[in-house]
N, C-alpha and C positions, 0 to 999 in steps of 0.2 A: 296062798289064799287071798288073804288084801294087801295084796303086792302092786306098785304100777307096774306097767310093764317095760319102761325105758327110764331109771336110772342109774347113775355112773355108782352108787354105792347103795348096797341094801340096808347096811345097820346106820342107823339114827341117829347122832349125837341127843342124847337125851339130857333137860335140863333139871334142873331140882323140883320136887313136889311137892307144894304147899298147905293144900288145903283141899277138898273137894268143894264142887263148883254148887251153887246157890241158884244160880240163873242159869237161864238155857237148860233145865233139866223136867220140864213137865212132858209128857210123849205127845204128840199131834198127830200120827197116823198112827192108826190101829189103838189096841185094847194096853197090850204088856210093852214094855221096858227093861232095858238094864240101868241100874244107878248103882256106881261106887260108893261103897262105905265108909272107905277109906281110901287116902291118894296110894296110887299105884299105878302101872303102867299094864293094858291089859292086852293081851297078845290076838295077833285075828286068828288064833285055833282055839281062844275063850270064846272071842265071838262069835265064831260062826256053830260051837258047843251051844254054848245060850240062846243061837237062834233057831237049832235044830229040836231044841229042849222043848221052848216057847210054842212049836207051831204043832206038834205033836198032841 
């Protein structure tokens, strides 16, 4: 799904998660949003769920 299309490795080294973020989170296009409630790492087959959800 939101994959690039040329790197040398697909999985991520992922780092620790601290908090959910404060800024940078009001929407600028369009009407709806997604916002974390809590930290976690969210996959692009959530996303493109929540966006198939959204426009429906």
């Amino acid at each position: 799904m939101l994959l690039p299309k040329r790197v040398k490795y697909r999985r991520v080294h992922r780092g620790r998660l601290t908090g959910k973020a404060y800024r940078g989170n009001k929407v600028t296009n369009g009407d709806f949003g997604i916002q974390a409630t809590e930290p976690a790492w969210i996959t692009s087959n959530q996303i493109e769920a929540a966006r198939i959800a959204m426009t429906r």
